[in-house]
N, C-alpha and C positions, 0 to 999 in steps of 0.2 A: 426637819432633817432630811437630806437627801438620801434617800434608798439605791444600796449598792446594787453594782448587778450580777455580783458573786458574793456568797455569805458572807462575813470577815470572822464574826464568833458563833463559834456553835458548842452548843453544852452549858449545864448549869454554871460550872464554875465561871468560865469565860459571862457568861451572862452577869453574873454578880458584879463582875469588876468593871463591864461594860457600862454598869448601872451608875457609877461614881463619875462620869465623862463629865467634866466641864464644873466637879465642886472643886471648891477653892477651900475644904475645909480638911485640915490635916491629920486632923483629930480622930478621923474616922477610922483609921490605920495604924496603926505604930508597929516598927519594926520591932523586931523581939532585939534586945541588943545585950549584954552584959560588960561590967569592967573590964580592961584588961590588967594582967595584974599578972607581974612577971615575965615567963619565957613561956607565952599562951598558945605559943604555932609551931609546928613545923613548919622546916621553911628548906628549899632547895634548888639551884640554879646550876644551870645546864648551858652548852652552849655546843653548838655542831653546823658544820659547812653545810651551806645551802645551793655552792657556788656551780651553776650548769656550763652554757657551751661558752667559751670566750671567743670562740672566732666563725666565722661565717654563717651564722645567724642571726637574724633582730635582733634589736635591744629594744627593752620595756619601759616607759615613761613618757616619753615625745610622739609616739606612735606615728614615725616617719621613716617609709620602705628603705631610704637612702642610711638612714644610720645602723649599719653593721656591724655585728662586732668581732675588731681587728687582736684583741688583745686582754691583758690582764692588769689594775691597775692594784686592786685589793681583793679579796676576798670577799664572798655574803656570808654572813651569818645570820643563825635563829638563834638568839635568847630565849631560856625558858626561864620560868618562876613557877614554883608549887609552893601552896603556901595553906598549911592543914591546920585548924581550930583543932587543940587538943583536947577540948573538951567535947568536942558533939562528932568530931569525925570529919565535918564537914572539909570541904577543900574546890580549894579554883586552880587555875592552869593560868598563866598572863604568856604568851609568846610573843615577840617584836621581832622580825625579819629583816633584815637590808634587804628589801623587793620593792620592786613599785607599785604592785596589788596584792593584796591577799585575795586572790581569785576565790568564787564560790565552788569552782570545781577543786580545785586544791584544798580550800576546807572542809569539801565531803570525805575529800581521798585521806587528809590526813585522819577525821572520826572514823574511818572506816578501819585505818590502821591498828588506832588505839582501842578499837574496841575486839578488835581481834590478839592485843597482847595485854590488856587491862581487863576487860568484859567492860563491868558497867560502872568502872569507879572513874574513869575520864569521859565525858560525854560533853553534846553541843553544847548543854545547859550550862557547865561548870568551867568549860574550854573556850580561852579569848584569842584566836591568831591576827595581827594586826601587822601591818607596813609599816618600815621607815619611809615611804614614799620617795625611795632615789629614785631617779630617773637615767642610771646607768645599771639597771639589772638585766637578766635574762629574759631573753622574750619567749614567745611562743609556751609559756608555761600556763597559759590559761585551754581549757577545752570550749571555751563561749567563743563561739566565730569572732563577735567584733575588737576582740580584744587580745588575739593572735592573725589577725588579717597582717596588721603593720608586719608582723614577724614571718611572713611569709609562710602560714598557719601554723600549728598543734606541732610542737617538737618534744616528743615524747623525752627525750632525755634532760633537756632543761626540766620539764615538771617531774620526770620523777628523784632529780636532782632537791630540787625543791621538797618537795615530800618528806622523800626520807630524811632531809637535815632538818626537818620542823620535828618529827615522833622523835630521831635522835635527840635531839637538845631536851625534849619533854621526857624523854627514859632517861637523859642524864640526871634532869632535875628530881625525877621520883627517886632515884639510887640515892642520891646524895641529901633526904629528907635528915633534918638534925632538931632538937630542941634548939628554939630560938625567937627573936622577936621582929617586930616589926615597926618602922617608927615613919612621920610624916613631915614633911617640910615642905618650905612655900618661900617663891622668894621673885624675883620680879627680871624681863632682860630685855629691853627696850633698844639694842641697834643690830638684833638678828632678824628683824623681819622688817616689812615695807606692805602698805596694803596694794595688791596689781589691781584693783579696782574698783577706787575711789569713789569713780564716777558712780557704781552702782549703791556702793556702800551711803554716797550721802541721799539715797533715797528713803534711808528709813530713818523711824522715829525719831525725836531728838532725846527720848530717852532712852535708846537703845544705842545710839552714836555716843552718849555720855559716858554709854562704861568702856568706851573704847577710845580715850582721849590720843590724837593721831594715826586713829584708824588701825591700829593693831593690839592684837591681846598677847600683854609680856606676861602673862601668868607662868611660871616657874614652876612644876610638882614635882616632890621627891617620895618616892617610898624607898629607906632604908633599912636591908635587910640585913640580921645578925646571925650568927650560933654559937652562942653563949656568948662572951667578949670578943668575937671577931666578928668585923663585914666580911660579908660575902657575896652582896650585892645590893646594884641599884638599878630604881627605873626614875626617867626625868622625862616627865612631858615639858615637851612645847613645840609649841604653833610655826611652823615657818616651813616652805616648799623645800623637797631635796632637784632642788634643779642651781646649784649653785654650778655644779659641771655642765656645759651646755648641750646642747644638740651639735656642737660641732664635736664632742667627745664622740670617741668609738672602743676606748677602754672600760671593760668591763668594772665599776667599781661599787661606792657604798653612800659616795656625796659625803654631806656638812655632819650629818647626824653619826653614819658611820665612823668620820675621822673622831668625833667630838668619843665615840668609844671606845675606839684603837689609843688615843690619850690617855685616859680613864684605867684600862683595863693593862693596856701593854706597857704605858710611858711611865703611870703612875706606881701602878699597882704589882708590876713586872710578870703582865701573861706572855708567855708565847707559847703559840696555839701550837706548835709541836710540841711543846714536853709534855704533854699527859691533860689532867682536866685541870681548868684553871681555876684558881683560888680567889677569885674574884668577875663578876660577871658585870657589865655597864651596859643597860639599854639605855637609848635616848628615844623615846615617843612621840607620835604624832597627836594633835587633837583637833581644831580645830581651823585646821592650814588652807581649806578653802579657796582663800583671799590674799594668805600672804607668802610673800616670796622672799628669799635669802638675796634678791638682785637689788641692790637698795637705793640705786640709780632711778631705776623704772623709766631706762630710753627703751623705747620701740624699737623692735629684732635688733638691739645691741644688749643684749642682760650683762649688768655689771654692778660691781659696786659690793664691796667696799673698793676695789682695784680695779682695772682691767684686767686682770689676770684671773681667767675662770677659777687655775688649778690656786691660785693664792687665795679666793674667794672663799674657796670650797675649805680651804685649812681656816681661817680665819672665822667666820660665820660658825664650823664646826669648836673651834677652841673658844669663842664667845658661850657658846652652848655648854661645853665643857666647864667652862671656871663660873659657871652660873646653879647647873645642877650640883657641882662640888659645894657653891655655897651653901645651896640649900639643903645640899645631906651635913652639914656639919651642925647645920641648926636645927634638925629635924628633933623632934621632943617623941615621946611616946602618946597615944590614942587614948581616946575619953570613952572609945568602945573599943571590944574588943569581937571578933570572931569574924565568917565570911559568910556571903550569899550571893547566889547566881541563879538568875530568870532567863530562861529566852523563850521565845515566839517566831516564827515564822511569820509576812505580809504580804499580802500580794498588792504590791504598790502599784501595778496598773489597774486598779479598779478599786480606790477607798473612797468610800464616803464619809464626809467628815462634815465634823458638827460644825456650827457661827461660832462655837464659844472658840477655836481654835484657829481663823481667816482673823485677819487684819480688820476686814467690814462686817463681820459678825455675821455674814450670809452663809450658808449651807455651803460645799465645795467637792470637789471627786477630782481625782488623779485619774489616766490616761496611760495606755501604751506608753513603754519608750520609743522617744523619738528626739536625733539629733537635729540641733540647726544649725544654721549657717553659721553663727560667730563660736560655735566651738569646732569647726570643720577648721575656721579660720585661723585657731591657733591662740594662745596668749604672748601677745606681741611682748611681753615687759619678760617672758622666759625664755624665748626663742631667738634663733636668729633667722630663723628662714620661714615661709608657711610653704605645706605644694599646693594649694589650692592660693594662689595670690589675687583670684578677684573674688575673693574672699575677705572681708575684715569684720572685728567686732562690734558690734553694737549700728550694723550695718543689714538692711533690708535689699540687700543687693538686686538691683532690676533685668542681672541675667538671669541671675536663678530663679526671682521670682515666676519669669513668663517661662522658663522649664514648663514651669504647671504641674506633668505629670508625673516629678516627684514625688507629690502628697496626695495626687487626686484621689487615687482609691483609699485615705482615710475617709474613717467615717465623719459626720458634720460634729459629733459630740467629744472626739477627741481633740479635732483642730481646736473646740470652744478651749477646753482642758489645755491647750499646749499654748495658745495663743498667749501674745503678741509672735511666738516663736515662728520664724520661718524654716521650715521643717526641710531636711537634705538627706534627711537617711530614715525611713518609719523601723528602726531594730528591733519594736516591739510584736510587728504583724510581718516580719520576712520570712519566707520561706527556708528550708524545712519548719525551724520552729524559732521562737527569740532569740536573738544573737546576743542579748546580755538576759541578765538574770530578773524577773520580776515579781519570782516570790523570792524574797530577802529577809534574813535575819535580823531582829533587833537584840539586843542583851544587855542586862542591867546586873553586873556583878561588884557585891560592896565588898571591899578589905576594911576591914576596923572603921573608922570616920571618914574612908574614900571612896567614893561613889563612882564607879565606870558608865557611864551609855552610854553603848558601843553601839554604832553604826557601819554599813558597808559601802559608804559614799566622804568625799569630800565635802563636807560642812564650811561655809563663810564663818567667821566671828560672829556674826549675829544670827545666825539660823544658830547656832553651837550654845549661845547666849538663852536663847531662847526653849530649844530643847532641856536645857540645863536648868532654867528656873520651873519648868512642870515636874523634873522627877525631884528638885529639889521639894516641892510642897509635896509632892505627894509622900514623900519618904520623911518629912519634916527635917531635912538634912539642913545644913548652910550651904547655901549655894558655891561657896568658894572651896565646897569640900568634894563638890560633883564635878565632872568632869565630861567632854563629851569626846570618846575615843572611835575618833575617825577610824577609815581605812581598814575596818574591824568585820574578819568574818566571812570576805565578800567583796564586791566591787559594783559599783553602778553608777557608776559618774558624780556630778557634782547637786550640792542643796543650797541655792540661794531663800534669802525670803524672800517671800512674794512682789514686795517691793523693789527691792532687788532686780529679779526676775526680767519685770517689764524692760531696762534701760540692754537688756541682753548683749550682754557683756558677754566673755567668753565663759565664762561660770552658770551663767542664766544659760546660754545656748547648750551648756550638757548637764541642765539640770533634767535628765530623762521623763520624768512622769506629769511633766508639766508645770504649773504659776503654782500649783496646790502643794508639791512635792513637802513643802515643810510642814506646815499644817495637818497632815497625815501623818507625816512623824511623829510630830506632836502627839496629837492625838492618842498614838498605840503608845509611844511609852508612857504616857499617862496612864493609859489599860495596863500596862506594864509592871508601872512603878506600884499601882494601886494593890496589884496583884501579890507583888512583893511584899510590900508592907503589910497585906491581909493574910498572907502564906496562901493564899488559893493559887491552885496550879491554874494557869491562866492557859493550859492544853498549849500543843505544838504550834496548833495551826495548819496553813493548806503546805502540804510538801512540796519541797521546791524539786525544781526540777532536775534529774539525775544525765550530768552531761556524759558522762564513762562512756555510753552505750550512745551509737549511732556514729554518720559519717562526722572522721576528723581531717580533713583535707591538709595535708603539706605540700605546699608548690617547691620546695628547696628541689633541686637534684639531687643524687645522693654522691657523698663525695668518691673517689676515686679512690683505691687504694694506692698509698705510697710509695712515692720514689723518692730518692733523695735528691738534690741538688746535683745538676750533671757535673759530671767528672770528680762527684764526691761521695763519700758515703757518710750512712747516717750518727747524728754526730762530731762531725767536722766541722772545725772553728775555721767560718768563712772570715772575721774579722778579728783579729787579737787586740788586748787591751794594751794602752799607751803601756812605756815602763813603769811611770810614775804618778801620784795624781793626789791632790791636796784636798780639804775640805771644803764643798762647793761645787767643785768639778763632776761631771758626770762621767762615768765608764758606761761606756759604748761599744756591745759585742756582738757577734755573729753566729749560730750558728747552722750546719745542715742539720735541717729538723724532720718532726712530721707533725701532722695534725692534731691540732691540742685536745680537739672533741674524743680522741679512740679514749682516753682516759683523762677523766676530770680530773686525777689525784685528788680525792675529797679525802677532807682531814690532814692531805700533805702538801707539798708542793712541788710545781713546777723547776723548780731550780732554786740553788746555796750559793749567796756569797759566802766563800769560805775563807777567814784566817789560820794563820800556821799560830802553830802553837810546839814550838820544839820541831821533833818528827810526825806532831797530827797537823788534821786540819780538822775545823772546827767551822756550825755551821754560824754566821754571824746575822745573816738578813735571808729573807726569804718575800718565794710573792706576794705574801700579806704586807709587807709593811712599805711606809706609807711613801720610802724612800727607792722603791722598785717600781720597774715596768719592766711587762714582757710585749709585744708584738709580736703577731703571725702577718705573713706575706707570702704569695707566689710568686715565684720566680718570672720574668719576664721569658713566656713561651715556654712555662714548663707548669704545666695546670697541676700536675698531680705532685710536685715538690712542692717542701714547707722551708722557709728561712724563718727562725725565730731569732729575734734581737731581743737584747736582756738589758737593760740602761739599771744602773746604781748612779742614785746624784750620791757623794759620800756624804756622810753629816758630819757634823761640827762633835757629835759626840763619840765618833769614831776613834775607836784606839788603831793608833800607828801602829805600823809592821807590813807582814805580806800578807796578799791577800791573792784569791782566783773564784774564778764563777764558776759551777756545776751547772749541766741543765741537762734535766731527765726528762725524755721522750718515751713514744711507744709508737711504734709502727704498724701499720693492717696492710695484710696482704690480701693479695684475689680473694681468699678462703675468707677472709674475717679474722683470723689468728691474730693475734697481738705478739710483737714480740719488744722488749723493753732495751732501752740502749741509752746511753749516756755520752754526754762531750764534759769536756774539761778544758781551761784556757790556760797558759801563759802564765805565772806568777806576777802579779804587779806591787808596787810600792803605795799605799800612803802614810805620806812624808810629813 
């Protein structure tokens, strides 16, 4: 066995479980489990805006300086789920966010919250924050350099935007704790994903390719939640990238998964997120999306498919996902065990030493510094449409970069072995001041009744996810099809090819950070993990990761301007009035003198009402969450410090006739910082 060169376990217990590495024997462990039998949980679901800056700042996902964001097209939300064993006390936390990371500085910030308004009954151990992985969220919400550089660094208001709608959603979900159950369902959706890298994927086993007949995993999970005879929520895993809006998008939204809950929650179930808390809450989850994308064409920097049409893609991919979790919550049964359990661990993934029982050749293996290479510099051509680095591509040892040289040179010779075939473009493990991503990282293994979570804080391929999935399965003597491997969880640090994999460095293989081993090391801990679980030995923290709060946060933005309105208007003023009339289909196309959408997120509210008349009222009918609105922000030509915001309504088909007018609520900052609030109102229009 190779000897690490930083501890990994220290202490008796941590030793005990260490001792089980590499048995194949199940028997040694057994969960404690009992029936379930009746209305055995509380249970409670929460939901609060998460949504930061919509205009002239990064966006999160693509990580490219030029995509800015111009506007609003939905809302983010954080899902919560509490869900308490009433018999032992015991309880978990399940959070799912429309973000495209669950940063590790944002899940300090949020346990730091909750332990200041809970004490010790929500903690790391029992708490899962995980991504929808859209790739139209707020940037600059991470404090790790490499991962607010795109966003033109650290923008304090997107993350503490983020924040505080993750503790809200989790205070809603503890408020609203009721006697109730929880049930399981499974059911299969085969034209929401495409595998973007084939090429790598047919590198491995042909028994590992067999459970993935076409290259993608259609597993379907439902947990359906009750209180007493009512739903009152769902969570639906599956697998598939939220990059269905592309990089050529600049409105803030929530992608395929998002609309697939706006369906669910608002179409079906009749939430709208102004009247108060809603009666029904719809995550849709990520697992292990690695590999596949929503673009099911797979042309190179054109992403498409099922249409050409990004914004048709993005509904279609998301209502696929929709009418597939609906199947499986109607057939969900109740659980053959009942209660919950939650493990985590801290690892420092730049320096594990890992056993032959867990490498592909059965040799000894060690993980390395992160370090990017060139085919994830380069982009995922099947998502993208553009790269900025164009002599760049994947699965390419490109001969500029390589005679650079002095990219890598000051690695040391035992990291290149570790990262290798990788040709390295950025070392973010050894940069100055200190790591620019995260390299102690949480693992977590938290069960609901028969469903088993490991949770990771990386993008898993189907077959690393495949794999991780069959070690906790033996160790917890689970059925495999009952484990699950929940990406995006926790944390962030790019991608885990297998090993295999690895080599053909694909753009997956190029941000798999800690090297060829990255999986194998996974491996490995939750095996220490699962072992640890099923033996009930606290298997200790681990080494503490690192606290980003404290030290320089660099913002290159300028700061914006205080307010002026539109020359020769004031604030408020309808620069463009709606047609008289307009049918279903048509869009209303309005104008107004604004100001800066950043002075106030309206979280929880919004930006502007389409309003109908209703007698002598008006009524609000659509708003900026739904799915049928956009707002835009623009400067005036040669007026830096004025806001135009346009407001577009397409009407829908299930629109009631009558009158109808747009509202839109601004707030303005003067020199001083003051805010002061003002409103425009349009025209009466018809649809006819």
């Amino acid at each position: 066995m190779a000897v690490s060169r930083r501890t990994m376990l220290a202490g008796g217990t941590a030793a005990a479980v260490a001792a089980g590495v590499g048995s194949a024997n199940p028997a040694a462990a057994q969960p404690l489990r009992r029936s379930a039998d009746g209305e055995d949980y509380l249970v409670g679901c929460g939901l609060a805006d998460v949504t930061g800056a919509v205009a002239g700042q990064g966006m999160m996902g693509y990580s490219e300086l030029d995509q800015v964001a111009t506007g609003l097209l939905t809302r983010c939300w954080a899902r919560a789920y509490v869900i308490v064993d009433r018999a032992t006390g015991d309880r978990v936390v399940f959070v799912n966010a429309d973000v495209a990371c669950l940063f590790q500085s944002v899940h300090l910030a949020v346990l730091r919250r909750l332990a200041e308004r809970f004490g010790g009954l929500y903690t790391e151990r029992n708490v899962n924050l995980n991504a929808t992985h859209n790739h139209n969220s707020c940037g600059g919400t991470a404090r790790e350099y490499a991962y607010s550089l795109a966003a033109y660094g650290f923008q304090q208001n997107s993350h503490e935007a983020e924040v505080a709608g993750i503790v809200a959603a989790i205070v809603a979900a503890h408020e609203r704790l009721a006697p109730g159950t929880v049930l399981l369902g499974h059911g299969e959706l085969h034209d929401a994903s495409a595998n973007r890298s084939r090429e790598a994927f047919e590198l491995n086993p042909a028994a590992d390719k067999a459970e993935f007949p076409g290259g993608i995993d259609p597993r379907v999970t439902v947990l359906r939640l009750r209180q007493g005879g009512k739903d009152v929520g769902a969570i639906t895993w599956f697998a598939t990238h939220g990059t269905s809006l592309t990089d050529k998008n600049t409105l803030i939204s929530v992608d395929n998964k998002g609309y697939a809950s706006y369906r669910w929650e608002h179409d079906e179930m009749g939430v709208r997120h102004l009247d108060g808390a809603p009666a029904f809450v719809a995550a849709f989850a990520q697992t292990n999306a690695g590999d596949m994308t929503p673009n099911l064409n797979l042309t190179p920097w054109r992403p498409s498919g099922p249409t050409d049409d990004n914004r048709a893609n993005c509904a279609l991919i998301g209502e696929r996902q929709y009418l597939s979790g609906r199947a499986a919550f109607a057939s969900a049964r109740p659980m053959t065990t009942g209660g919950v359990d939650a493990v985590l661990r801290y690892v420092d993934m730049a320096d594990v030493a890992i056993d032959g029982v867990y490498t592909p050749d059965g040799k000894p293996a060690r993980t390395a510094p992160a370090m990017m290479g060139a085919a994830a510099a380069a982009t995922s051509s099947e998502d993208n449409w553009k790269t900025q680095l164009a002599f760049l591509s994947e699965g390419d040892t490109n001969p500029m970069v390589a005679a650079l040289g002095g990219i890598d040179a000051p690695i040391e010779q035992w990291m290149r072995d570790a990262q290798a075939p990788k040709l390295i473009v950025a070392p973010l493990g050894v940069l100055p001041p200190r790591p620019w991503v995260p390299q102690v990282v949480p693992i977590q293994i938290m069960r609901i009744g028969d469903l088993v979570l490991a949770s990771g804080p990386a993008e898993y391929t189907v077959v690393s996810g495949l794999r991780i999935r069959q070690v906790v399965a033996r160790a917890l003597a689970a059925p495999v099809d009952n484990v699950l491997l929940q990406g995006y969880a926790n944390g962030y640090s790019g991608y885990v090819t297998t090993p295999e994999e690895y080599v053909s460095q694909q753009y997956e293989g190029g941000e798999t950070l800690y090297g060829r081993w990255t999986l194998p090391a996974y491996m490995q801990e939750f095996d220490r993990l699962a072992r640890a679980l099923a033996a009930r030995i606290d298997p200790g923290r681990g080494p503490a990761p690192l606290d980003w709060s404290s030290g320089a946060q660099p913002n290159l933005l300028a700061a914006v301007a205080p307010d002026v309105p539109a020359a020769g208007h004031g604030f408020g003023d309808v620069l463009v009035q709606p047609e008289p009339e307009y049918h279903a289909g048509h869009t209303v196309s309005v104008e107004f003198a604004g100001a800066h959408p950043n002075n106030d997120f309206h979280t929880g509210g919004t930006y502007f009402e389409v309003q109908r008349a209703t007698g002598a009222d008006w009524v609000r009918a659509y708003d900026d969450n739904d799915w049928c609105t956009e707002l835009e922000w623009s400067r005036p030509d040669g007026q830096p410090a004025a806001s135009v915001i346009a407001i577009r309504w397409t009407v829908p088909e299930a629109a009631e006739l009558g009158r109808y007018r747009i509202r839109y609520f601004g707030d303005s900052r003067d020199g001083g910082g003051a805010l002061a609030r003002f409103t425009g109102t349009t025209a009466e229009f018809t649809v006819a």
